[in-house]
C-alpha positions as CSV (number, residue, x, y, z in Angstrom):
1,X,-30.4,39.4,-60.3
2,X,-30.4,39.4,-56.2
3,X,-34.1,38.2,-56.4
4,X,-33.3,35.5,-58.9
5,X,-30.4,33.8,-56.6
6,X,-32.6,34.4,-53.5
7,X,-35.5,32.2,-54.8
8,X,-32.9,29.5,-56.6
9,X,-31.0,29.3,-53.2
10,X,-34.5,29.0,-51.3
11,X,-35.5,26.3,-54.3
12,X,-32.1,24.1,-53.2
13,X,-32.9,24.5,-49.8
14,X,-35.8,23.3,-49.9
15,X,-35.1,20.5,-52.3
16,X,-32.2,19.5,-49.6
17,X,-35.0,19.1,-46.7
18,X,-37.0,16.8,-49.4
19,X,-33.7,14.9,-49.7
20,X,-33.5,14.9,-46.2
21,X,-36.6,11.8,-46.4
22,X,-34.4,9.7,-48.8
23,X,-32.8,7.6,-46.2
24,X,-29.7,5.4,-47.0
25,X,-29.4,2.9,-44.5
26,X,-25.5,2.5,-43.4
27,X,-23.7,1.0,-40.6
28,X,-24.8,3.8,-37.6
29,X,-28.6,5.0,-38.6
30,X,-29.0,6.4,-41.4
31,X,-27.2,9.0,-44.3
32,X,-29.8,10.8,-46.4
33,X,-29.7,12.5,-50.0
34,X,-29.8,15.8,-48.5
35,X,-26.7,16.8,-50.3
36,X,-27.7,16.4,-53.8
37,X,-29.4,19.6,-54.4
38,X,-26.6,21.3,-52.4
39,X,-24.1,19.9,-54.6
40,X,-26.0,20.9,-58.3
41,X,-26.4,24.4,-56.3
42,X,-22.7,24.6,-57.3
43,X,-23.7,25.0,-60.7
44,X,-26.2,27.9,-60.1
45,X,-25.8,29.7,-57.2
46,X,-22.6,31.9,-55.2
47,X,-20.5,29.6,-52.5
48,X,-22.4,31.0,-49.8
49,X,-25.6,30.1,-50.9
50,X,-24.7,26.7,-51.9
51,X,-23.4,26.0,-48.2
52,X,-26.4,27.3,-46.5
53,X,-28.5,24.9,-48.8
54,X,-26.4,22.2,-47.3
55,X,-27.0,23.8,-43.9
56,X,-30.6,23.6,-44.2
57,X,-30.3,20.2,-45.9
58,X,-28.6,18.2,-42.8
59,X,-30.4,20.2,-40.1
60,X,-33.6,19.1,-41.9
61,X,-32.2,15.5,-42.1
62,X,-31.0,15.4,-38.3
63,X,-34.8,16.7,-37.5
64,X,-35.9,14.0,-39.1
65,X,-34.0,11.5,-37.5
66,X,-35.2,13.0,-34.1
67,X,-31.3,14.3,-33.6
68,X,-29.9,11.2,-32.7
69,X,-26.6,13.1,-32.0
70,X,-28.0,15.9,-30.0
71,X,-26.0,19.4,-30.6
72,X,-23.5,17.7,-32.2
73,X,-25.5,17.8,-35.5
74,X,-24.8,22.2,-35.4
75,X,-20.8,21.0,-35.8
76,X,-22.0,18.8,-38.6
77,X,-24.0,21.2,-40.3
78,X,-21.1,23.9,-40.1
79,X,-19.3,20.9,-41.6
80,X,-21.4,20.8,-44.6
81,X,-21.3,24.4,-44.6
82,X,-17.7,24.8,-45.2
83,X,-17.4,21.7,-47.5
84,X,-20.1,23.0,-49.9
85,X,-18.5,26.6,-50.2
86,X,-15.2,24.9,-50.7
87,X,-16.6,22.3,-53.7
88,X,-18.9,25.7,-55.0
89,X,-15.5,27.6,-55.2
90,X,-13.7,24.3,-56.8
91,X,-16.3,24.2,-59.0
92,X,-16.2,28.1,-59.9
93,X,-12.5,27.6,-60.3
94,X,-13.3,25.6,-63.4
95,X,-11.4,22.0,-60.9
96,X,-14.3,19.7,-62.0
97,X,-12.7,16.6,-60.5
98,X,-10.8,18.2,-58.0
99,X,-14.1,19.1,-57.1
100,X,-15.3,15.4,-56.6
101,X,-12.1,14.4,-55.1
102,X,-12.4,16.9,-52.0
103,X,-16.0,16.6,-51.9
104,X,-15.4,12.7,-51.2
105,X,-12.7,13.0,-48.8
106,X,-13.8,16.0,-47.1
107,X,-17.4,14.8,-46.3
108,X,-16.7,11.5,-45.6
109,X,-13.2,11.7,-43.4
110,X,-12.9,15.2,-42.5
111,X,-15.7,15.6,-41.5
112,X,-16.2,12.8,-39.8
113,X,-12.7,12.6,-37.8
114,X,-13.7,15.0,-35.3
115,X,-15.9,12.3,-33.7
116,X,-13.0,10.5,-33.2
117,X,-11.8,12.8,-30.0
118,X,-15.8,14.0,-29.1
119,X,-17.6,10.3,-28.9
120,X,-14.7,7.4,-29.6
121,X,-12.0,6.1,-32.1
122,X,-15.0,3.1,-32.2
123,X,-17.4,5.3,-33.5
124,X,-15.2,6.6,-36.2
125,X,-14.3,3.3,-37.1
126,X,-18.2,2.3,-37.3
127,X,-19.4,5.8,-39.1
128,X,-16.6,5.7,-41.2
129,X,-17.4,3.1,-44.2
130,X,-21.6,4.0,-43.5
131,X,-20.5,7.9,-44.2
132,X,-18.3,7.0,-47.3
133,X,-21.0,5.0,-49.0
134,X,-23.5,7.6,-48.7
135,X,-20.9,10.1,-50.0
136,X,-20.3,8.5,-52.8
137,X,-23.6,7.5,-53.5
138,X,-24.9,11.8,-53.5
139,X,-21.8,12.5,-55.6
140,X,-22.7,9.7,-57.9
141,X,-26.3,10.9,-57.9
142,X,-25.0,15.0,-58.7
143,X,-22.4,13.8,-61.3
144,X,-25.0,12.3,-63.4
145,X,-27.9,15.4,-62.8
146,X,-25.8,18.4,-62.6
147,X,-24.7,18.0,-66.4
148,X,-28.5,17.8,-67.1
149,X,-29.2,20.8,-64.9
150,X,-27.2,23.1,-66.8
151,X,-28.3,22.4,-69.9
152,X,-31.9,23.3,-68.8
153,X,-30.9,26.6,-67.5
154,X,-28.9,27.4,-70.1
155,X,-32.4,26.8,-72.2
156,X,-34.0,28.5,-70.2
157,X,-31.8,31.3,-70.2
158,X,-32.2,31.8,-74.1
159,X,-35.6,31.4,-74.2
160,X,-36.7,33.7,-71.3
């Protein structure tokens, strides 16, 4: 069983870093669909698990992108981190739009309203709408696969 979640959570990871090359351009560079796999993860794999995958997905997206915010991109990757194991537990918890709802708000305000004291109230203001859209537009994106996922792996489950 350990072996099996190992290699699904190295799967998501992995399919977060390709995400990470699906830019979205919005307002301030770019947003990426990073955050996809990370969110189906919640489906699949334990909270912890999921959140590294989300780790590994925006670190690979801020490589990318040449780090256009320096170390600030660690905080943003803890960020994602935290929201992830939060949706993954929502998500255990049997909350499926509770889920969406804090995923929304948390990855698009929350986590952006630290920039607010650390660069400007401008930037906020700038990232703000840019970081929305590309929230939305991931959730949108997981909404319609995750269903889909499940069903395979519960196929695949019966037939293995």
């Amino acid at each position: 069983m350990k072996l099996r979640v190992l290699t699904l959570a190295a799967m998501f990871a992995a399919l977060c870093a390709v995400g990470a090359f699906i830019k979205v351009p919005v307002g301030i560079g770019s947003a990426a669909l990073d955050t996809v796999p990370a969110l189906i993860s919640a489906s699949f794999l334990p909270p912890v698990y999921a959140g590294v995958a989300s780790l590994i997905g925006h670190l690979s997206s801020s490589l990318y992108a040449g780090f256009p915010l320096g170390p600030l991109h660690i905080i943003i990757a803890v960020e994602m981190f935290v929201i992830l194991f939060v949706f993954t537990k929502l998500h255990q918890s049997g909350h499926h739009v509770w889920k969406w709802i804090f995923f929304i708000f948390a990855n698009s305000v929350l986590a952006t309203l630290p920039f607010y004291w650390i660069i400007s109230p401008a930037f906020f203001a700038a990232a703000l709408p840019g970081i929305t859209l590309a929230t939305i537009l991931n959730a949108a994106i997981a909404m319609i696969v995750s269903p889909v996922m499940e069903r395979v792996m519960k196929r695949v489950k019966t037939h293995a």
